[in-house]
C-alpha positions in Angstrom: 265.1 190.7 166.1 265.4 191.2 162.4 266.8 188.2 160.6 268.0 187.9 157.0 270.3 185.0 156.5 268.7 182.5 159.2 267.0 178.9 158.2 264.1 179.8 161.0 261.0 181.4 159.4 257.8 180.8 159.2 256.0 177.7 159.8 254.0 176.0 156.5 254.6 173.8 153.9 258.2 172.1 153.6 260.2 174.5 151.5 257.8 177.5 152.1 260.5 179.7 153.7 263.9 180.6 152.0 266.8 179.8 154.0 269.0 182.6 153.0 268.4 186.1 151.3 270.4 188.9 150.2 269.4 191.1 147.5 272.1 194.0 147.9 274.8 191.2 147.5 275.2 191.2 143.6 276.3 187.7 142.9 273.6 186.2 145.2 271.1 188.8 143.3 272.1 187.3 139.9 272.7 183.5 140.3 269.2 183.2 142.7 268.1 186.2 143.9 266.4 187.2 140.7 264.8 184.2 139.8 262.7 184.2 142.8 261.8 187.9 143.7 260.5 188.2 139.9 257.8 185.1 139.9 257.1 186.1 143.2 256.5 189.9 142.1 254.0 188.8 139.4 252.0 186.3 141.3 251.8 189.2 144.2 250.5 191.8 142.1 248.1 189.4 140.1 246.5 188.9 143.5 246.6 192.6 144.4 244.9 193.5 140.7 241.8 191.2 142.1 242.0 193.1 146.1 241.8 196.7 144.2 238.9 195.3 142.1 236.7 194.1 145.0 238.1 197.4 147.2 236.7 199.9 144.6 233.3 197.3 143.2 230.8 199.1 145.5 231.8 202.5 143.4 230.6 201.4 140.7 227.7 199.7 142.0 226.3 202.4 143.9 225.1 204.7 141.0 223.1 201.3 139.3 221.1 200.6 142.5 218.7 203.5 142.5 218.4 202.2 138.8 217.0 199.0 139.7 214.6 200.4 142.6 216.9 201.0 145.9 215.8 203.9 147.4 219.2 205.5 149.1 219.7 209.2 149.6 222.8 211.1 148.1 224.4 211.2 151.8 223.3 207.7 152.1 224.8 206.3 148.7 228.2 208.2 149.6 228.2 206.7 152.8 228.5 203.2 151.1 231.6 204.7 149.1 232.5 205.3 152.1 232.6 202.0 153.9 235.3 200.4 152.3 237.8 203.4 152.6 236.9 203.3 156.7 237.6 199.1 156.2 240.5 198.9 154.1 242.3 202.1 156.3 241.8 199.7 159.5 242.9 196.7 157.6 246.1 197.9 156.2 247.1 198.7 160.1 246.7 195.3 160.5 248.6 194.0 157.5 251.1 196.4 158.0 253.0 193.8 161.0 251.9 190.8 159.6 254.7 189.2 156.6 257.3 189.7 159.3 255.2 187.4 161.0 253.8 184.9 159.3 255.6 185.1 155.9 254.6 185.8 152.3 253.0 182.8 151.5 250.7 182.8 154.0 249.4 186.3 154.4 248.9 186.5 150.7 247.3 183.5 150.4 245.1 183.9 152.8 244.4 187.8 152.4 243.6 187.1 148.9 240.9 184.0 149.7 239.3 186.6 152.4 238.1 188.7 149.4 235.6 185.8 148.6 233.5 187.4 151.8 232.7 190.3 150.1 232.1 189.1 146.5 229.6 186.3 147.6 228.0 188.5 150.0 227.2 191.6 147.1 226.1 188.8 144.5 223.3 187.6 146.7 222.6 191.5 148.1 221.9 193.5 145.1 220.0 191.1 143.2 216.7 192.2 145.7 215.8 195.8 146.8 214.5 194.0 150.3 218.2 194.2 151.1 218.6 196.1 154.3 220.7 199.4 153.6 222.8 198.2 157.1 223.1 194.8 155.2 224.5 197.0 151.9 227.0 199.0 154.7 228.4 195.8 156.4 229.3 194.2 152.7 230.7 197.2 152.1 233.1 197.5 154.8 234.0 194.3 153.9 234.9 195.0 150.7 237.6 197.2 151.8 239.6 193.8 152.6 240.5 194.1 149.2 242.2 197.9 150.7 244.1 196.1 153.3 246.0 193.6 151.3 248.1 196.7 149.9 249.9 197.0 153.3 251.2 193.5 153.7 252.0 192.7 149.8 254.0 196.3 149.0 256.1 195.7 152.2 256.6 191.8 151.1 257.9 192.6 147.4 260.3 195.5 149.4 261.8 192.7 150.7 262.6 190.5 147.6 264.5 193.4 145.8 267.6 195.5 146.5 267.2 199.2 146.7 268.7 200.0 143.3 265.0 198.0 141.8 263.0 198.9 144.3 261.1 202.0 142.9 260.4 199.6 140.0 259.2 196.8 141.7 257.1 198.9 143.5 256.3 201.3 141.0 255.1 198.4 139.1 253.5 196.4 141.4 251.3 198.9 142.7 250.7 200.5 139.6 249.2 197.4 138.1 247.6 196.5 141.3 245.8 199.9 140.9 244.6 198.8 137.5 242.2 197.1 138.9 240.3 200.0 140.2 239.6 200.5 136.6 238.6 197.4 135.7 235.8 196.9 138.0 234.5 200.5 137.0 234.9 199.5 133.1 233.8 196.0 133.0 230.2 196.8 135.1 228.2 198.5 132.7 229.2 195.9 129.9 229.1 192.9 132.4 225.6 193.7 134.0 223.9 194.2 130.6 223.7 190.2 129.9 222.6 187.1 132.1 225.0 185.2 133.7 223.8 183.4 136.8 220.9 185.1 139.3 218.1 186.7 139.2 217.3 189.3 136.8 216.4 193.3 138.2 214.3 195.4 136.3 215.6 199.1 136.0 213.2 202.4 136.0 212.7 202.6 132.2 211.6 198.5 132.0 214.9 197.3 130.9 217.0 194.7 132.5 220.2 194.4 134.7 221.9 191.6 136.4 224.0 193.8 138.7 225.3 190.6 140.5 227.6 190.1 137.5 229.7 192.6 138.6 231.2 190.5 141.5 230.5 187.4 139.9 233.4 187.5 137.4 235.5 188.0 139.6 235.2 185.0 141.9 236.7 182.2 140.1 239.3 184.5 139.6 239.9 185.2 143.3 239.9 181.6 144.0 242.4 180.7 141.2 244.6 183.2 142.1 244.6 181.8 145.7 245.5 178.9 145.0 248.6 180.0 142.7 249.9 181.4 146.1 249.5 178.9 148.1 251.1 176.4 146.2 254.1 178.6 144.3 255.0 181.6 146.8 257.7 181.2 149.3 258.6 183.4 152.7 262.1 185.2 153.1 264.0 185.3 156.4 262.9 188.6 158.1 260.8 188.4 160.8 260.4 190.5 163.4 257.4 190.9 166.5 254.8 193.5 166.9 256.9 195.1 170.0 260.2 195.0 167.1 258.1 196.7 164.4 256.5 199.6 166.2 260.0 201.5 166.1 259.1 202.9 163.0 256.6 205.5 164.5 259.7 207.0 167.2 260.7 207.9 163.5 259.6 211.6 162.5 260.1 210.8 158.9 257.5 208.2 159.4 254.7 211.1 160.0 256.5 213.3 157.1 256.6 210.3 154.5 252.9 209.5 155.8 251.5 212.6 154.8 253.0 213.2 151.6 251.9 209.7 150.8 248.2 210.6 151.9 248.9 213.2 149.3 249.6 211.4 147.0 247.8 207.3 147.4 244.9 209.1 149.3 243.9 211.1 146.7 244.2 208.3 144.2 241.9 206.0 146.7 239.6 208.9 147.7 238.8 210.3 144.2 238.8 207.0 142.3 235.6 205.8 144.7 233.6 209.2 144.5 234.4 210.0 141.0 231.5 207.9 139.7 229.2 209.8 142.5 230.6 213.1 141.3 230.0 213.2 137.9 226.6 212.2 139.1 225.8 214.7 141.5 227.5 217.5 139.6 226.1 216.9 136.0 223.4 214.4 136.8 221.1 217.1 136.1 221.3 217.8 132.7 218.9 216.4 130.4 222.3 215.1 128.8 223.6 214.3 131.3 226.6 212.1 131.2 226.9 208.5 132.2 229.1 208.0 135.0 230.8 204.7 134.7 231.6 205.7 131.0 234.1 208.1 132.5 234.9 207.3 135.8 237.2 204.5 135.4 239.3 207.2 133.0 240.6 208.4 136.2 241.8 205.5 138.2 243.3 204.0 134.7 245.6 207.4 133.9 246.5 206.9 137.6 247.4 203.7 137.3 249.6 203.9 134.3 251.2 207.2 135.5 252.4 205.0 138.7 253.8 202.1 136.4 256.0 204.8 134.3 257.0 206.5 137.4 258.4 203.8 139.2 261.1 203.2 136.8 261.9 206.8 136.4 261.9 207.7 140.5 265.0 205.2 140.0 266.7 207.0 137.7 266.2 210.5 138.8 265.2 210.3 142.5 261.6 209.9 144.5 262.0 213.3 146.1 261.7 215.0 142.4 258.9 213.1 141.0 257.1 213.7 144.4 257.9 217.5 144.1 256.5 217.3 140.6 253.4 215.4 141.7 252.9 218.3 144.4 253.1 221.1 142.5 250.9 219.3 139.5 248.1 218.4 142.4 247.9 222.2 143.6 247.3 223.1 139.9 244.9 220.3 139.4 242.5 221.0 142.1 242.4 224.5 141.9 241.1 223.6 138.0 238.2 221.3 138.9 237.1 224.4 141.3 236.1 226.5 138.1 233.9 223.2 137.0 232.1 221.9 139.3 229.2 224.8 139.4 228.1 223.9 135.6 225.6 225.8 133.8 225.5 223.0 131.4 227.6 220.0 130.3 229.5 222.2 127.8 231.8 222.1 130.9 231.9 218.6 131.6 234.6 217.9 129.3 236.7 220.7 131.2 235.9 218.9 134.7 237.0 215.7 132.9 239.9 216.3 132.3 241.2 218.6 135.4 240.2 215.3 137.5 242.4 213.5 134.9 245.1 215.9 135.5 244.0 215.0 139.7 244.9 211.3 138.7 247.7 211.7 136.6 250.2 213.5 139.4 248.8 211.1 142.3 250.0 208.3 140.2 253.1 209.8 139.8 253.4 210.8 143.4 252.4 207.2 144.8 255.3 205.6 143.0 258.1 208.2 143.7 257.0 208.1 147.5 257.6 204.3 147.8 261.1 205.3 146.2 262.1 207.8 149.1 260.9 205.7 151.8 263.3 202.6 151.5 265.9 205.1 150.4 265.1 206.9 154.4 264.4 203.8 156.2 266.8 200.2 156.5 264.9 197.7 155.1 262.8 196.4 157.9 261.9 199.5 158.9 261.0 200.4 155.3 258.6 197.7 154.9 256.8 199.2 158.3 256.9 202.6 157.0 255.3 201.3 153.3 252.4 199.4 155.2 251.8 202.3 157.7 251.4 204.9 155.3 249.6 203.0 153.0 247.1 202.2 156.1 246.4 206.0 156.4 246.1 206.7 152.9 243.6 204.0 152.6 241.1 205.5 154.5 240.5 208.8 151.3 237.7 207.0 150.2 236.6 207.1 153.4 237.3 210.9 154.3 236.7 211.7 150.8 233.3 210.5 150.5 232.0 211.7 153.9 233.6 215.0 153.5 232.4 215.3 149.8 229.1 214.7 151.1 229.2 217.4 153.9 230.1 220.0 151.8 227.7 219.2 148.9 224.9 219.5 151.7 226.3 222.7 153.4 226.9 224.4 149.7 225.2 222.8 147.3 228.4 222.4 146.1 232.1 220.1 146.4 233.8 223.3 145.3 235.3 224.1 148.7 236.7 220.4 148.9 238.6 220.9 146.2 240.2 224.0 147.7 240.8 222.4 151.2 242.6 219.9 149.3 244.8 222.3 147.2 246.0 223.8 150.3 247.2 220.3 152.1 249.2 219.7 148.8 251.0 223.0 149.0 251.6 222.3 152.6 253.2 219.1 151.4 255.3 220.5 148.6 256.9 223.0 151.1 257.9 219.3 153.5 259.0 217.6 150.4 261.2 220.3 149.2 262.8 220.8 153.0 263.3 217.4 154.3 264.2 215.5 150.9 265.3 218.0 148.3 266.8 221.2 148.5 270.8 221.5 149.1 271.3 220.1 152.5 268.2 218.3 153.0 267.9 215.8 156.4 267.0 213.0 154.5 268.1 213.6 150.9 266.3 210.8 148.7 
């Protein structure tokens, strides 16, 4: 059973697992409460920065290694966008049970050193076209540990803060977390110009490249940040057993919250890894044609920052309004980039830009004022289930986004009828929204 005010938890270092906790209760909140769930909330999304980072790092790699001499085919490079989306999807099932049973300190700690795998493996992979492409796949499934992570950490940090802070805590968590989507794409073009450590890869044009850089900054990073956990994080009392947890999916507001967050998080995920592959595919033509990491991480960046602002804001005004907002703005959004992804030159580029921008800006909004509503619908327990579940699912849009993206462009020629598949399963989720959570007399009103 669910425990909040026991001195059992889990096992680890002595004075690992907090002995009492209750957020709701105000003087408790004030005179301890705070002090922890803060510390712990910055050290948690530090570590979750770095798993977004080595989660999205193949998208930005993949349009450098036909650069340096792999020889990958467009279904074949979006297939390694791909990877990661399938990984991190099956990982966050897994992390979705696992704080309530082995604790904060532990799962994050040990999530976060996992990431290692991937980075280690892609600095010794890219920097020789002999690399097996099912060598390239497997290091890119494992990059989507860095996807999992989400659905242990976001439920752990629901659990340090009362309701009245948790759109905030969330909002911001994940928001900066997301950041690091961004990063990776921004840093690799600069980081990969210059020697650091490896062997150097001559590009098409007789230049250079060092395109293990890209994963290379971030390992002494990763293993720092590890260690901060381990050593500074502590567990709270709730702890619960696999059988315990699965309750959440008798729920029907489970399924409902699920698919408004696919909406919303697997959009995010799904356009932030193919948006480097798009703008290639689309406008890679053009004798001026664009450079696609000089854009791409425009995307994931408004996203991110859109999710930070909204978290505060969901707990003023509600999650159910933002998310009606984000909806509404995600039909709209979609239907633009239809009118720009057919170009007759890049005169329309800018156009496509900033539709996909618009795409970004109401996900990001949406994936904070759905992690509002869910902890308003569910106790807390339940909530952290129903965070890490429909985060699981959501993960996999890189996955689904990237294969179907890749479908279509072979069937058509074009990702034009993506983007109006996708505008209809938003309008299908503005009409749930609006019923369940915020017209007069909704079930679940939040």
């Amino acid at each position: 059973m669910t425990q909040l005010d026991t001195a059992s938890g889990p096992r680890g270092r002595p004075g690992s697992s907090i002995e009492r906790w209750e957020p709701e209760d105000e003087v408790f909140w004030v005179e301890t409460g705070r002090r922890v769930a803060w510390p712990t909330l910055a050290i948690t999304t530090a570590n979750l920065t770095m798993a977004f980072a080595v989660w999205f790092v193949v998208s930005a790699l993949v349009v450098r290694l036909e650069k340096v001499g792999f020889d990958f085919s467009t279904t074949q490079l979006f297939w390694l966008t791909a990877m990661p989306g399938l990984a991190g999807g099956t990982f966050r099932i897994i992390h979705t049970f696992l704080v309530p049973l082995y604790g904060t300190r532990r799962v994050v700690s040990l999530a976060s050193a996992s990431l290692l795998l991937p980075l280690v493996g892609w600095f010794f992979a890219v920097q020789s076209t002999a690399t097996p492409y099912w060598v390239l796949l497997g290091l890119a499934f494992l990059a989507g540990l860095g996807g999992g992570n989400f659905s242990s950490f976001m439920p752990s940090t629901s659990l340090f803060f009362p309701k009245r802070l948790q759109g905030t805590a969330l909002g911001l968590q994940a928001g900066i977390g997301n950041f690091g989507v961004s990063l990776v794409q921004f840093l690799t073009p600069w980081v990969i110009g210059f020697a650091l450590l490896g062997s150097t890869q001559t590009t098409d044009t007789g230049g250079s490249l060092w395109l293990q850089n890209a994963v290379l900054i971030f390992i002494p990073l990763v293993a720092f940040l590890t260690l901060v956990a381990w050593l500074r994080l502590r567990s709270v009392p709730v702890h619960a057993n696999v059988r315990e947890q699965l309750d959440i999916f008798r729920e029907k507001h489970t399924w409902l919250m699920t698919s408004l967050y696919v909406m919303t998080f697997g959009s995010f995920s799904g356009f932030a890894a193919t948006f480097p592959l798009l703008i290639k595919e689309v406008y890679g033509g053009f004798d001026d044609a664009p450079d696609p990491l000089s854009y791409a991480f425009l995307g994931p960046l408004v996203g991110s920052v859109a999710r930070v602002a909204a978290g505060p804001m969901s707990d003023r005004v509600g999650g159910g309004r933002l998310t009606q907002v984000s909806g509404v703005g995600l039909v709209a959004s979609a239907v633009g980039v239809s009118f720009f992804v057919q170009p007759d030159s890049t005169a329309q580029f800018k156009w496509f830009v900033l539709c996909m921008l618009a795409v970004f800006l109401f996900a990001g909004i949406g994936n904070a004022s759905t992690f509002k509503q869910m902890p308003m619908i569910f106790p807390p327990r339940q909530a952290g289930g129903v965070i890490g579940w429909t985060a699981a699912v959501a993960a996999y849009g890189p996955f689904v986004f990237s294969v179907l993206i890749a479908a279509v462009i072979s069937a058509s020629g074009s990702p034009m009828p993506f983007f109006l598949g996708a505008a209809a399963f938003y309008a299908v989720n503005v009409v749930v929204n609006w019923w369940f959570y915020l017209r007069r007399g909704a079930e679940r009103p939040c």
